[in-house]
C-alpha positions in Angstrom: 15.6 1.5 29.1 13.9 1.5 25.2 10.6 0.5 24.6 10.2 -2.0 22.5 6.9 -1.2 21.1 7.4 0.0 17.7 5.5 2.5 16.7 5.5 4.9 13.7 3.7 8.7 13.0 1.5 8.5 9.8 1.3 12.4 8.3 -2.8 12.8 6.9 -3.2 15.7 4.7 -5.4 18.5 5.4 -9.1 18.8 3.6 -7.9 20.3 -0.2 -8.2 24.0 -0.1 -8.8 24.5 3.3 -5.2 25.4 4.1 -5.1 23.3 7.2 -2.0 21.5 8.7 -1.7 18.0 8.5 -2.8 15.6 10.9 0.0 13.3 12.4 -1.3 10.2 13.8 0.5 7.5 16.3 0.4 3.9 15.3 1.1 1.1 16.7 1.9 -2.5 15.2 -0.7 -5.2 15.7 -0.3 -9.1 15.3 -2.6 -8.6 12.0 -1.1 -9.5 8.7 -2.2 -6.7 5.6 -3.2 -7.7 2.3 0.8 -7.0 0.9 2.0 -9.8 3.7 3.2 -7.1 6.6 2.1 -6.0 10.0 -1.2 -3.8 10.2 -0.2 -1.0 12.3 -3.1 0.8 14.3 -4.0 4.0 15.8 -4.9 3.6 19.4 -8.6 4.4 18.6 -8.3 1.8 16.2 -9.9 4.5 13.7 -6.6 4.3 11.6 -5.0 0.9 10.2 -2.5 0.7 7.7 0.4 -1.4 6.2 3.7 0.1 6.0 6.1 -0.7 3.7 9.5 1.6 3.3 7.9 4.6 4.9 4.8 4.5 3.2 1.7 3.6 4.8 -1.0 2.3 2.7 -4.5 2.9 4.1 -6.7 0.1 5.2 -9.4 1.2 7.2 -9.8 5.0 8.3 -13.2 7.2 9.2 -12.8 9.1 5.8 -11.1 6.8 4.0 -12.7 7.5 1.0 -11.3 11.5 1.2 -7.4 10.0 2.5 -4.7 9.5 -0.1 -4.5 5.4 -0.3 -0.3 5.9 0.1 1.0 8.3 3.2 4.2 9.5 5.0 5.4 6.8 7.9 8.1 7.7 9.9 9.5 5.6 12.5 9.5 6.9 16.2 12.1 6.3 18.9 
């Protein structure tokens, strides 16, 4: 049987220069509504929220969010 909990895997890039694969982070879509109108998807820490739009998730919330690209690589999982 499928789940049906969507979830997608956000790609976070590596500190500049340091030559370090990306992160990939699971999240998870929340009954929140984003500044664009669609879902807020969380990470299950809650550390991560972002709006996805297209397979691009725009960063709301995140512990170094002033260091993240605002726009990142979402992919949907099975």
């Amino acid at each position: 049987m499928r789940s049906l909990t969507r979830r997608y895997a956000v790609t976070l890039p590596g500190p500049i220069g340091g030559h370090a694969p990306p992160d990939v982070v699971v999240v998870h879509q929340t009954q929140s509504v984003g500044p664009d109108g669609g879902f807020v998807w969380e990470s299950a820490d809650g550390g991560l929220r972002v709006e996805i739009s297209g397979g691009v998730a725009t960063v709301l919330a995140s512990p170094g969010a002033g260091s993240l690209h605002p726009c990142l690589l979402a992919v949907p999982l099975p």
